[in-house]
N, C-alpha and C positions, 0 to 999 in steps of 0.2 A: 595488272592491278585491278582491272575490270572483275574478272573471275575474282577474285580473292574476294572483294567486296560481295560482290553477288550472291559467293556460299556462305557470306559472315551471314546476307541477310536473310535468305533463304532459310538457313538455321532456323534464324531469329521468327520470321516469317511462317513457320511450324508451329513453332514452340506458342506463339502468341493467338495462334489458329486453335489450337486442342484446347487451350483457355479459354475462348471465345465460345467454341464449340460446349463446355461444360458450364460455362453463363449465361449466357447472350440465348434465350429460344428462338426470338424473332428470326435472327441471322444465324440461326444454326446449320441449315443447308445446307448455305452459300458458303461459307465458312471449311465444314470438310468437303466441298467438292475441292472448293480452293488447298484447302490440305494436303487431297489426292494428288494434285497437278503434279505441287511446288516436290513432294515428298518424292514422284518418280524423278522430277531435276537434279536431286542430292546427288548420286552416284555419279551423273556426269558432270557435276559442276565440280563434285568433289575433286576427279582425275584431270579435269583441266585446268584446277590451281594448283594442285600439287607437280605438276608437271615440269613449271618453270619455263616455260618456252613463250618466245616471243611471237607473238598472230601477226598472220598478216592484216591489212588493212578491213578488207569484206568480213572475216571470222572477229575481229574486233568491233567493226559497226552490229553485228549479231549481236556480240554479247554485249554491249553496250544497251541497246535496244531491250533484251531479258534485262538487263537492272534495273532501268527506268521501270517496268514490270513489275521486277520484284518489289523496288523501291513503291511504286503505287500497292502493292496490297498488303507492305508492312504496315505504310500509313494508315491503310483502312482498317485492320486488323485492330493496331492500339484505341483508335478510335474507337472502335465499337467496344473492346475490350474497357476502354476511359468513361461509357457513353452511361447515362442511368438507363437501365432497365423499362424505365415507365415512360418512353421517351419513344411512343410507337413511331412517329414518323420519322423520325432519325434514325433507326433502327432498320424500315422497310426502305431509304433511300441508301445506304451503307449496302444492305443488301443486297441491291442492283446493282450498284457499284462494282462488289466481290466479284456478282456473277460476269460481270462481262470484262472483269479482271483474268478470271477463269479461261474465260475464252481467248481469250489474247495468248494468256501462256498456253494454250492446245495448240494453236493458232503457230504457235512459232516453233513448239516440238513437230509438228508435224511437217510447215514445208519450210521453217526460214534457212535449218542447216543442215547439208543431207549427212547421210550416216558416215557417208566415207572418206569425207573431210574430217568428223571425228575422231575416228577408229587411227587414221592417219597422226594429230595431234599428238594423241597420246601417248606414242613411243618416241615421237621426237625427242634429241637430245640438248638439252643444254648447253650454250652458250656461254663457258664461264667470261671470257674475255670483256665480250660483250657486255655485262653488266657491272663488271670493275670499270670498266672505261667511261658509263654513266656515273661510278660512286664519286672517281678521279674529277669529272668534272663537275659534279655539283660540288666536292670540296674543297677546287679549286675559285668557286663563283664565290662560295662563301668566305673562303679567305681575302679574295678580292674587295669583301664590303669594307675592309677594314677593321682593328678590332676597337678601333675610336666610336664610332657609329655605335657600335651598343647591338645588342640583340633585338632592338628594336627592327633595325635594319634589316637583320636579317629573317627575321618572320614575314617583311614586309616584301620581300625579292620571291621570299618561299610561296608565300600563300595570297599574299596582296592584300596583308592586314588593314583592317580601318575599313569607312563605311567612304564610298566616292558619291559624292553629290550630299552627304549627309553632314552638318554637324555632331559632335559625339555629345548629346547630351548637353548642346550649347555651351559648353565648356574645352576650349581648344588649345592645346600646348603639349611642349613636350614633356611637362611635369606629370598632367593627366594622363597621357599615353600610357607612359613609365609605371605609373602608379597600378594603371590597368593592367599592365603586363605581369607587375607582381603578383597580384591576385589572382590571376589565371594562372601563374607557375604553381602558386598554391593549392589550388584546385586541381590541378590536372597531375601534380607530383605527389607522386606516392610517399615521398618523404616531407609533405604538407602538412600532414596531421589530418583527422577526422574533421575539425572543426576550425574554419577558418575568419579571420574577422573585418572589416572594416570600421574603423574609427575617427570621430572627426565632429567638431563642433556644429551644432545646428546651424542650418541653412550654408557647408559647407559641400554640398553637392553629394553627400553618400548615398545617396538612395539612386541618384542618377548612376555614380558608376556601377553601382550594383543591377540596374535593366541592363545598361549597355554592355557588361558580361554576359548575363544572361541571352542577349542577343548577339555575340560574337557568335561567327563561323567556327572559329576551334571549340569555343567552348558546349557548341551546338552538336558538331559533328563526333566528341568526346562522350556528350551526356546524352546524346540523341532529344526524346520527346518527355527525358522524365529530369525536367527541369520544373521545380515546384516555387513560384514567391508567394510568400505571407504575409503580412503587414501585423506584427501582436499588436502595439501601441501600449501606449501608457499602464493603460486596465483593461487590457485585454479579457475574451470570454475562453477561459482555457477550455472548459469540457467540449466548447465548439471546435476550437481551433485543431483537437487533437483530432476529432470528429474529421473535421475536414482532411487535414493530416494523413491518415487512417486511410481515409476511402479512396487519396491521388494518390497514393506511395504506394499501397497494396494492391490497389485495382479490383476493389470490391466496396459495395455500396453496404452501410451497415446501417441497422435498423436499432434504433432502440439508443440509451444513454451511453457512452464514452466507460462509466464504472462499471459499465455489466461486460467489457470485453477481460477475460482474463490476461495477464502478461502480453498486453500487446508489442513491447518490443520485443520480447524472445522470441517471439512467434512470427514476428517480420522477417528477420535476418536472413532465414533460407531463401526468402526472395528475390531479393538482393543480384539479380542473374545480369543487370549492367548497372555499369559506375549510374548515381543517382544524385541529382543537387538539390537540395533545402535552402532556397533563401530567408529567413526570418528577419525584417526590415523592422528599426522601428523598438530593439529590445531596449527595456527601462529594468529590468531585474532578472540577477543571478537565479532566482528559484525559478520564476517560470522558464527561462531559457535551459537549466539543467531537465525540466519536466517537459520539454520538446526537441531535444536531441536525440537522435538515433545513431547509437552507439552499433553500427551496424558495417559490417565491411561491405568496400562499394559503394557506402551513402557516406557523402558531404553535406557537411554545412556550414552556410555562410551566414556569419548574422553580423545587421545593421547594427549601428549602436555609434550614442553620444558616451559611453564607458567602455572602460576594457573589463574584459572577466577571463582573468589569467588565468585562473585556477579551473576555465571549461575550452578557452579556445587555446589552441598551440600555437597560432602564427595570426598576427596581427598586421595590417598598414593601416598606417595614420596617416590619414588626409590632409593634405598638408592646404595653405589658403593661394589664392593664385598669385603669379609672379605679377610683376607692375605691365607687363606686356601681354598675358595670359588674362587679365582684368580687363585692360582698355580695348583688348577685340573681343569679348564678351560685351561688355558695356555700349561699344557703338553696336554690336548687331542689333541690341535689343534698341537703344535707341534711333541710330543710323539706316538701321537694314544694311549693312557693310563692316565687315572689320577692320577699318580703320579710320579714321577722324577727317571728314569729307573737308572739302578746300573752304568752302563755309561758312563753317562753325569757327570758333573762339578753343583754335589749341589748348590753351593756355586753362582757360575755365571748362574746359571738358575735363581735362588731367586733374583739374582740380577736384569734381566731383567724384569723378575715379576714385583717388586717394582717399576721398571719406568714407569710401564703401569697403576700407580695411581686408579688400580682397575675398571676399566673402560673393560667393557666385549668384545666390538666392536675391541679396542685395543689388549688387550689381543689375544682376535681369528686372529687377522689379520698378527700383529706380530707375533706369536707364527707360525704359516701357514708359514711364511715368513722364518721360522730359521730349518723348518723343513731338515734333513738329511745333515745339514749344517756342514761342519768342524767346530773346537773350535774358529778357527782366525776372522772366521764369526760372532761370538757368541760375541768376544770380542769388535769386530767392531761396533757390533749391540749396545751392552751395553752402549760402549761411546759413541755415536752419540747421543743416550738416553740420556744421564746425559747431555751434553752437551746443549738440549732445555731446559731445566728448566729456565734460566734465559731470554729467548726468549722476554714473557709476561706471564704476571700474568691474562689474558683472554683464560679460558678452550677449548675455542675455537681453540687458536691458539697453545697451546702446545697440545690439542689431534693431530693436522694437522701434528706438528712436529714431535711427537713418531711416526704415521703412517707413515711419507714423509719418514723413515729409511726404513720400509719395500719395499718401490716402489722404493730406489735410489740402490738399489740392485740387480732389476729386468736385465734382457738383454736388450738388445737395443729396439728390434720393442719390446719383449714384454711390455715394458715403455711404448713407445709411442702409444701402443694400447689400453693401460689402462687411458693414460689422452685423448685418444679420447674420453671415456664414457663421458666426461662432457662435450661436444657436446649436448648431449641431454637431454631434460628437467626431473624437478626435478620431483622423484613420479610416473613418466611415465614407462609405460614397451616400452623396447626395442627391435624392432622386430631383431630376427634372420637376416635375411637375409639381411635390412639394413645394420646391423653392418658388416657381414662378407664381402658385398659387397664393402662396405665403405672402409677396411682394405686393400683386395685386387686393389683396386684401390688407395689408398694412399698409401701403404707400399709395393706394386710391388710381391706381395706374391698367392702364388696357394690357391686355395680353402682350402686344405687339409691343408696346415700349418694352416693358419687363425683360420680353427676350435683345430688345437693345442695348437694354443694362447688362444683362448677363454674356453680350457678345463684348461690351466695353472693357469689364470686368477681366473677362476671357483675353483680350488683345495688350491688355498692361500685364499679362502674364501673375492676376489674382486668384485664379482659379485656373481649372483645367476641365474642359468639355469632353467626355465619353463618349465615342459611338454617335458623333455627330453628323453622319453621314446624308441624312434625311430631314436634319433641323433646319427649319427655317420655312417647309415646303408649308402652302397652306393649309393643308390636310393631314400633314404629319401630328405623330402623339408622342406625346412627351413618356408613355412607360418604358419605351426602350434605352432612355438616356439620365444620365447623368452626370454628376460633375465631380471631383476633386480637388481637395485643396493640400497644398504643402502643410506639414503641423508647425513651423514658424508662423504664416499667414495666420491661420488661428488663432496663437498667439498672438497675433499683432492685433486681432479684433478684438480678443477678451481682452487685451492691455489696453487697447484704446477706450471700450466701454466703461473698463473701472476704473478711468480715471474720474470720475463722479459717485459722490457719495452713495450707499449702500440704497439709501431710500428713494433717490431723488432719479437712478438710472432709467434710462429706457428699456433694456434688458436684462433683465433679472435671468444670469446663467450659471448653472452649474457645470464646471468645466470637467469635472469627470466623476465616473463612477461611483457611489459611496451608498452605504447602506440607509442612512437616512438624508434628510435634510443637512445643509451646513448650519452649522450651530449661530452663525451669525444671522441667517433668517430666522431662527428661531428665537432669539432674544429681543429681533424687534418687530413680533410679531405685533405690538402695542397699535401700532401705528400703521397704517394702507402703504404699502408700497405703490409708487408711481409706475412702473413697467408697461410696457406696451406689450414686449414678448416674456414671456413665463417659459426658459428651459429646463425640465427634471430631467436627470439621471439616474436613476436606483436600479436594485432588485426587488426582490420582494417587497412590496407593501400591505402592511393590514390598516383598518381601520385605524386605530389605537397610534400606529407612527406617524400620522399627518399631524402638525401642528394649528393652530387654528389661524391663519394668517391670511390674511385681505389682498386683494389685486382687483381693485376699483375700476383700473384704467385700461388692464389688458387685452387685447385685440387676439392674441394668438398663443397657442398652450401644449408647449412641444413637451410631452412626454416620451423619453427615450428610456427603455426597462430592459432587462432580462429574469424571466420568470415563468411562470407554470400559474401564480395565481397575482391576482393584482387588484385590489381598494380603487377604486377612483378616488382624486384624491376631494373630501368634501369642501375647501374652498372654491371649487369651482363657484358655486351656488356665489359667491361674492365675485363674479365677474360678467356682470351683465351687459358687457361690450365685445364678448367674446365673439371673434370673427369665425379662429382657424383652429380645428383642433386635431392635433396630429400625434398619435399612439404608433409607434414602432418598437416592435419585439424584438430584440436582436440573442435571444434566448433559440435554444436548438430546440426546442419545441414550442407549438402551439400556447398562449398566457387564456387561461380564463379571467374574465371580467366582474367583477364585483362594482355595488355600488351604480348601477345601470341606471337608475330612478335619476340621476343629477342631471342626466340627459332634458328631462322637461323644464329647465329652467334655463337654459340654452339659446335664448327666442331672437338672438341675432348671429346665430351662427351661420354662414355661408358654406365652408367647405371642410370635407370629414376626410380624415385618411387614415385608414387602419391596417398595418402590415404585420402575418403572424399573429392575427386575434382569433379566439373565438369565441366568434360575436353571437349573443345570449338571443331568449328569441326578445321581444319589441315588449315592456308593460303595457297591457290592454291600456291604460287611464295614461298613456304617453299627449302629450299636448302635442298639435300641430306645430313641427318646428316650421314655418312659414315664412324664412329668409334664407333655407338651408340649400344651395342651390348645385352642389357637387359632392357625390360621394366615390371615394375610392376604396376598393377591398383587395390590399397583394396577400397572397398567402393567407388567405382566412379560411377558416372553418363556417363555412356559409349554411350550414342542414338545419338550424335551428330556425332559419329568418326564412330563407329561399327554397322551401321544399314544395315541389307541383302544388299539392293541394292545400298548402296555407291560406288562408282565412284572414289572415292580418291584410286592413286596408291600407296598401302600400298610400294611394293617393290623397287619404285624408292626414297621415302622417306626414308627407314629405311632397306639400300640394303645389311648391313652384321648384320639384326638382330639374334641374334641365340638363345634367352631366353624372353617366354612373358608369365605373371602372371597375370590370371584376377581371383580376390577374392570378393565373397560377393558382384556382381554388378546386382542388381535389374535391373526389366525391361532391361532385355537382351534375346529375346525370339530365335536368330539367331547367326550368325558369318555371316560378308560378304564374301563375295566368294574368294574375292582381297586376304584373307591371305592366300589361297592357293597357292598364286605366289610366293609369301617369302618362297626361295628355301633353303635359308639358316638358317631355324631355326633349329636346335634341339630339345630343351626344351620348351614345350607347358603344361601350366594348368590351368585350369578353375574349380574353387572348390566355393560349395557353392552358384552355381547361381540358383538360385530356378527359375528364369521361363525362364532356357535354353531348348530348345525343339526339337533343332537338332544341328549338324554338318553341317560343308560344305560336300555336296555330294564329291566336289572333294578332299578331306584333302589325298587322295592318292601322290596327287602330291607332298607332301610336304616332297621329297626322302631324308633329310638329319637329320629326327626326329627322334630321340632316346627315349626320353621320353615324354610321352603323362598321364596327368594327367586331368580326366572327375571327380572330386570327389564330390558328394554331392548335384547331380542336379539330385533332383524327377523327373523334367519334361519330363527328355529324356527318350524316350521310345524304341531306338533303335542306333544302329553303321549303319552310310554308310557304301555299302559295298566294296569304295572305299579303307577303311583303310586297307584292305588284300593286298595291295601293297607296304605297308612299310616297303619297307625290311630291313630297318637297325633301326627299332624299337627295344629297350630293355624291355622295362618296360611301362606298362600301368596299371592304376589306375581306376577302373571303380566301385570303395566304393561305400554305400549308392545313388546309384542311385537303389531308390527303386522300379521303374515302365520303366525300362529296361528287355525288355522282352526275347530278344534273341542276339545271336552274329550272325554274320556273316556266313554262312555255308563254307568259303573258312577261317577262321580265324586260323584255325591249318597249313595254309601255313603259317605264319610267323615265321622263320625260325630261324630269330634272337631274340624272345621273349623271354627275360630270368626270368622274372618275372610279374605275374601278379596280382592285387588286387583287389578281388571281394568281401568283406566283405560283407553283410546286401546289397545285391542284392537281392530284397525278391521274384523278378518275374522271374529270371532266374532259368530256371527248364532240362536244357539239352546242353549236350556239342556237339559241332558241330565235327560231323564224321572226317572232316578232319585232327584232332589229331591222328587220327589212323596211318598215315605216315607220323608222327613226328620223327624224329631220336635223338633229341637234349634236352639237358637237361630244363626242366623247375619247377621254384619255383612257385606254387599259395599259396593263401594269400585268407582264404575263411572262410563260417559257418560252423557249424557241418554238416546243411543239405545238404549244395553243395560240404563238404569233401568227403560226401556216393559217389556222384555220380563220383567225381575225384579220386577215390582210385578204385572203378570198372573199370574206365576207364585205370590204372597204369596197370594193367596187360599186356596191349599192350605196354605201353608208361616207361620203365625200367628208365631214368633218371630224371622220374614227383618226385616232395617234396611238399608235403603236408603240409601247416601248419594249422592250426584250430585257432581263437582268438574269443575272447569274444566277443559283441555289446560295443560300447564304443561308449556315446552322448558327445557333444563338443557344449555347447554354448557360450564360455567364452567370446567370440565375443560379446554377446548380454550385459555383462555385462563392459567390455571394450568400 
């Protein structure tokens, strides 16, 4: 079986090598040497699967040892084949990888198996006997499971179906199993159909069982690495989605709009070289789902969906709601921590709350989270409020909304009001970290530290869902690497709770999805100031000419959510002079120009700015000092206009108590102008991710009141000014993955206030600058194996140095967001 696998991968292991080789320059190389190895292995790997003969023990552990081999440089090969182009450190760490991939497999043609054990192999004769006496008794085992037990059983005997130690998706039975099992038959059977579906009423678990295929063993081992989910949503951005689409499926990064590729399915299909899964979660409509199918042999798809669409998908299962046993051990886990109803509690009135949750798993977990370590008075409260919606309506919709709205009218004060802020933002989207928590603290008047108490509360009733939480919480951790998600019931549950209060009188004023202007119902009572605290837009394009002229006297915070190329600001700002938070997110495939930039000076209690996908215009000379503006953040912006070396604009008379500035992921930034060195008031500075950042200001010294300095993820820089040995009230520096960062500073061990520093996968740093030797003070580094050797030599002078050692961890999730 060994060999068989080995030439399947080896094949494959070629084939995705010459493709790398005609992409990839960085790893081109490593790549055909890797080519040369695998390609002289063909011939023998070929004759010792087609042989049929059974190895002995030693020539089995050999080849077993080549698969894991080949197995590592198929991984790395898609990888890099998967990887963007512009992505130099990933590229040059793949690389190294390949080559001593390379060497491995030289390593084991030359001494693991001699020649004459092979040349021996290959004529050996088959064993018919032998291998009917195996077929005999696997299908005498299989008969043995019974044919009562179901085929369940028997995948479970074969392969050891199901996750051990895991629940599936917190959802446990044998109806779930069942259900999953269909779907994979569907998938994985040729006589499945192209297009396969899952159906089922909101907050009935589809989305879950649709990961938990996606992460089965067969269905893993089936599709290999070209398993793709999507989430459309309601109002989806097709030209992006297809974009994205496009660039996993093919395995080529494409430049430019979605309408300039000609006939992109026809032109797919030859691709196609292994079976491929499409999940699309999330479908609300027949057109766009018929304009993201690939009608391609080989490629599958599976799409989420609260409808059926018979006329695109062949084979459907309807999710059916859970059984009365399937409920109540969901229900204790989330309240209980246990599947079953502890000696305790009140049998009697737990069953009963069960029952109101009409089997509904979304319910179920949310509620259940919500009653957790609750007195009985709680239990009973909860019960009747329950019983009490049944007569509400007879639309699933609105009594799921109800049994939920018990668990949130229970919450505290701000933590309420922190959780119907989530539907502020759009549906399907992840939720950056530091928006939110910025958002909080600036509307609900709260320190950092509580905010994230809220959002771990939040987080533990099962309201939301935490991202890439691996590092939250640390004190020096940052918030761009994370964020959140929320179920689209939950959302629902916030926009339904919000508008149960009149139009005028709401605290947030939200647009729940996408539309080309305003709802017509702000626009009718533009007469009048609306009361809002938070202001949500969702649009495309806007000009001057489609803003309405309507008031927001009271609002704090002014979520614009677009897709577009060009964008109005919209002129009632100017009628919101309590404006705290203002946040512009582009979720268009390209960069939005800004219009309307002048509203900017009328702004005078703005705190915090966050712009993702702008490009941001340069500064009006006649700009007022915004002098409350206290954190700006830039993901994905076009910065040349503002941040160019020799600009002339005074950062510090602009922006004279900034103390927090976030530049993420901004292309063509080869510099910093000098000007930010006069911003005496910053603190908090980071720049992650700018691939062609290539120095610092020489004077960043002066920037006496910096605590935290984050340089994360910029190849280009090849060195620290050695200006930065003068800040002394530095804590924490971040100098990750800059991989062609060659030295520090020889005076860098004078900083006296360093309490942490992070040099992961700094691959050119080879020596610690002497002046740590009269260090007196404690310091944490944050390093590889190979730069722990050199930090732990060094600990013998330095008694308060910590060591930690972490793995290589790549982060592109960016690219797929």
């Amino acid at each position: 079986m060994d060999t068989f696998v080995a030439g399947e991968i080896a094949t494959e292991l070629v084939k995705e090598l010459i493709e790398v080789v005609r992409r990839v320059y960085l790893c081109r190389q490593s790549a055909e040497q890797l080519r040369r190895s695998v390609e002289s292995l063909l011939p023998i790997i070929t004759e010792i699967r087609f042989s049929g003969v059974e190895h002995s023990q030693p020539i089995q552990k050999q080849i077993s040892d080549l698969l894991q081999l080949l197995h590592l440089g198929l991984d790395l090969a898609r990888k890099v084949a998967a990887s963007s182009r512009f992505n130099v450190y990933r590229s040059l760490q793949l690389a190294r990888k390949m080559d001593k991939v390379e060497r491995e497999i030289n390593r084991w043609i030359q001494r693991q198996i001699p020649v004459h054990i092979l040349a021996d192999v290959h004529h050996m004769r088959v064993e018919s006997s032998v291998r009917f006496d195996r077929l005999e008794r696997k299908v005498e085992d299989a008969v043995a499971v019974g044919v009562g037990e179901g085929r369940i059983r028997v995948l479970e005997m074969i392969d050891g179906l199901g996750f051990v130690g895991e629940r599936e998706g917190d959802v446990v039975g044998v109806g779930v199993r069942v259900g999953r099992e269909k779907v994979k038959d569907m998938l994985m059977n040729a006589g499945g159909g192209e297009v396969v579906g899952i159906c089922g009423i909101g907050g009935s678990g589809k989305t879950t069982m649709a990961r938990e295929i996606c992460k089965d063993t067969q269905i893993r081992n089936y599709f290999g690495e070209r398993i793709f989910f999507e989430t459309v949503s309601q109002f989806p951005n097709l030209e992006t989605l297809k974009l994205k689409l496009w660039e996993q499926i093919g395995g080529s990064m494409v430049l430019g709009l979605y309408k300039q590729i000609p006939q992109w399915q026809m032109d797919l299909k030859p691709r196609f070289k292994q079976p491929t899964l499409v999940v699309l979660d999330d479908v609300w409509s027949q057109t766009e789902l018929e304009e993201l199918v690939f009608r391609a042999p080989g490629c599958k798809t599976l799409v989420v969906s609260r409808v059926k669409f018979p006329t695109i998908i062949s084979s459907t299962y309807e999710l059916e709601l859970l059984s009365e046993d399937e409920s109540l051990s969901l229900f204790c886990s989330s309240a209980f921590g246990q599947d079953s109803i502890p000696p305790t509690a009140d049998k009697n009135l737990v069953k009963q709350v069960v029952a109101e949750c009409k089997g509904l798993p979304l319910a179920l977990k949310v509620i259940g989270a919500s009653l957790r370590d609750q007195p009985p008075k709680i239990w009973v409260s909860a019960k009747n409020r329950l019983s009490r919606g049944e007569t509400i309506s007879e639309s699933h919709e609105i009594k799921l909304l109800e049994r939920m709205a018990t668990s949130i009218e229970c919450l505290s004060g701000k933590v309420k009001d922190c959780f119907l802020d989530l539907g502020s933002f759009p549906e399907d989207k992840k939720i950056p970290l530091d928006v939110l928590i910025n958002l909080w603290m600036d509307l609900h008047d709260l320190y950092e530290e509580d905010a994230f108490a809220i959002l771990v509360e939040l987080s533990n009733r099962s309201l939301l869902t935490l991202v890439k939480d691996t590092q939250a919480g640390d004190i020096y951790s940052s918030y761009c690497e994370l964020s959140i998600t929320q179920h689209d019931i939950l959302r629902d549950l916030a926009l339904y709770m919000n508008n149960r209060e009149p139009l005028k009188s709401r605290r947030r004023l939200i647009m729940p999805k996408r539309e080309a202007r305003l709802p017509k119902d702000w626009e009718r009572n533009h007469d009048q100031p609306f009361e809002a605290q938070i202001v949500s837009i969702h649009t495309g394009e806007m000009r001057e000419s489609d803003w309405p002229p309507i008031k927001c006297p009271k609002a704090e915070v002014l979520m614009i959510n677009l897709a577009a190329e060009a964008y109005f600001l919209p002129p009632f700002v100017n009628t919101m002079p309590n404006l705290k938070s203002l946040i512009l997110i582009n979720y268009g495939s390209s960069s939005v120009v800004l219009g309307n930039i002048f509203t900017f000076t009328s702004l005078n209690n703005l705190q915090s700015l966050w712009f993702e996908k702008i490009t941001v215009p340069p500064l009006p000379r006649t700009t007022i000092p915004l002098q409350n503006l206290r954190k700006i953040s830039l993901v994905l912006c076009d910065l040349r206009n503002i941040l160019k070396k020799d600009s002339k604009t005074d950062l510090r008379t602009i922006f004279p108590n900034l103390s927090h500035v976030s530049i993420d992921h901004s292309m063509d930034l080869p510099e910093l102008p000098s000007t930010i060195c006069d911003m005496r008031s910053l603190e908090n500075m980071s720049i992650s991710n700018c691939h062609d950042l290539q120095e610092l200001p020489a004077e960043i010294g002066r920037l006496e009141s910096l605590q935290i300095l984050r340089v994360y993820a910029c190849p280009a820089l090849k060195k620290l000014p050695e200006s930065i040995c003068r800040l002394k009230n530095l804590k924490y520096l971040d100098i990750s993955q800059c991989v062609n960062l060659k030295d520090l500073p020889d005076e860098f061990g004078n900083l006296s206030g360093l309490e942490k520093i992070d040099m992961r996968e700094c691959l050119q740093l080879r020596k610690i600058p002497r002046s740590f030797v009269l260090r007196n003070s404690s310091l944490h580094v944050v390093c590889d194996e190979d730069m722990a050797l050199l930090w732990k030599e060094r600990g013998r002078e330095l008694p308060e140095l910590k060591v930690q050692v972490v793995e290589e961890c790549f982060n592109l999730d960016w690219l797929v967001e």
